[in-house]
Steps between C-alpha positions, in 0.01 A plus 500: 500500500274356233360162453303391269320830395482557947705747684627389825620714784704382741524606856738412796893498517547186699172316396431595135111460434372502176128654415347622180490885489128471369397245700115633529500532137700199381470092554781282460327249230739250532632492806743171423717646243511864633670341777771309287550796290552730802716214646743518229589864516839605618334743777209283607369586840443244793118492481226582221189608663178479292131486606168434315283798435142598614278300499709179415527382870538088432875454533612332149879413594707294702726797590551613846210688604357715714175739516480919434227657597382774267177716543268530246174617436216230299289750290159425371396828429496856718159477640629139636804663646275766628212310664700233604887502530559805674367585821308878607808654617666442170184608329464805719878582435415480148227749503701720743728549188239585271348779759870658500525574183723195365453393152661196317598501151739325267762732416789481278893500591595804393729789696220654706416141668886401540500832693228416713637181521853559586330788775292206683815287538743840619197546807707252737751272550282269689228283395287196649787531820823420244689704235342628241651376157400753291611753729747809357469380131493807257236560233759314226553235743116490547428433072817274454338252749128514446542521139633155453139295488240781394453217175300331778396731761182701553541860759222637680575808689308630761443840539368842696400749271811462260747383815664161417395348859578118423541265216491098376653321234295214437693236291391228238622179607302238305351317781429803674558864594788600691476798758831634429512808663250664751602818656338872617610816691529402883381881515193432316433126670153672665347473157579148507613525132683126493114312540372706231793347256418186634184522417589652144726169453188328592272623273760491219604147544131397473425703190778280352387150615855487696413231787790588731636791633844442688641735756834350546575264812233414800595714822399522881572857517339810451524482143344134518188606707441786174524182273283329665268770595476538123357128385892383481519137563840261573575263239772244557721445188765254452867642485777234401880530603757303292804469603811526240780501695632286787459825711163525393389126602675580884305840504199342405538216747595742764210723455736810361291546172257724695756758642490650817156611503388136440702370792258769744293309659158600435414576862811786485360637144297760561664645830810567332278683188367674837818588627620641127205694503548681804850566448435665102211742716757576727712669217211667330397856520234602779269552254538176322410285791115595547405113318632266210298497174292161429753435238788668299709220308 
């Protein structure tokens, strides 16, 4: 559905919730007659969910609202991130990469990365405890999908010798960088290949003068202790819901809007991730089970 230049996707059968499908890259200027526009299509969903971008943190509207958390990373410049923001371990991990052998570079998307690519995601089905979504997609599959926003994407792939061991996308989103895509070789997770593309993304957002780089939402888990290992720091963003349909204003009221995972209480959270966790390494191979990489997402 487009409105107004936006594309919406909507998710949910019973609830329908409206977001914009670029929502890290796109702001809703004028939030007042989006709404009515969106209000007067035949298919309009129950509730339009919007939020203001990094760093715009002051709530502007009247709207419903309630707080995301996203994790993102202040850069002055790499020596600042070096000396101050990360910690020796992180450091340490860093230089462990460069002992191995692992070299960064920016590399272009052409067939020999989508088959490294489309290799990394075919190692296992399970990543970070969960499902892995990229899991049994084919090299066509693999281009057709990250294809769609080269126009504003940088790739650094990180390599041994010439082995494709891990690779980032590192997006232009005004305001900011986006850390779309951070992956490596569980195999290969000794030469702790994912901090030396973090620090790659480092260095490459400060060559730019790009003050923020984003790493999608603010976690507790494993993959939130590598955020925060790395410099990444929470930032609390405003995130309107507008109701447009009767539904929507009892959902809303009720608490709905947030799905099932909102209506976990905190305190139950991460023991059910637990319990997920242990129940994926149950149905992986013997030799699969030895640890979980940092990161792989």
């Amino acid at each position: 559905m487009m409105i107004n230049g936006h594309r919406l996707i909507i998710e949910g059968n019973a609830l329908r919730i409206a977001n914009l499908e670029q929502e890290w890259y796109e702001d809703i200027q004028d939030p007042k007659t989006f709404v009515n526009e969106l209000a007067k299509t035949e298919a309009k969903p129950d509730i339009l969910s919007f939020w203001q971008r990094l760093p715009d943190m002051q709530p502007k509207y009247s709207y419903s609202m309630e707080t995301e958390a996203v994790a993102a990373l202040p850069i002055k410049s790499y020596s600042y991130w070096w000396d101050k923001q990360i910690d020796c371990k992180t450091r340490n991990m860093v230089r462990k990469s460069q002992k191995k052998g692992v070299t960064v570079r920016m590399v272009s998307f052409d067939d020999e990365l989508i088959q490294g690519m489309t290799s990394i995601f075919n190692e296992t089905p399970i990543r970070q405890g969960r499902r892995f979504l990229h899991y049994g997609k084919d090299f066509e599959t693999v281009k057709r999908e990250f294809s769609r926003f080269l126009f504003r994407e940088e790739i650094f792939g990180a390599y041994v010798g010439e082995e494709l061991v891990g690779f980032i996308m590192l997006a232009d989103a005004g305001r900011y960088a986006y850390l779309g895509q951070i992956i490596s070789k569980i195999a290969r997770r000794d030469l702790a290949p994912n901090n030396a593309l973090l620090a790659k993304a480092v260095e490459r957002c400060a060559e730019k003068g790009i003050p923020y780089l984003a790493y999608a939402l603010w976690l507790e888990d494993g993959l939130g202790g590598f955020k925060r290992s790395n410099g990444f720091e929470r930032f609390d963003l405003p995130r309107y819901f507008v109701p447009l349909t009767p539904k929507g204003k009892l959902a809303l009221k009720l608490g709905f809007h947030r799905g099932w995972k909102g209506a976990v209480p905190k305190h139950l959270r991460q023991p059910l991730k637990n319990l997920r966790k242990r129940w994926y390494d149950l149905r992986r191979p013997v030799n699969e089970r030895a640890g979980s990489p940092l990161l792989g997402s």
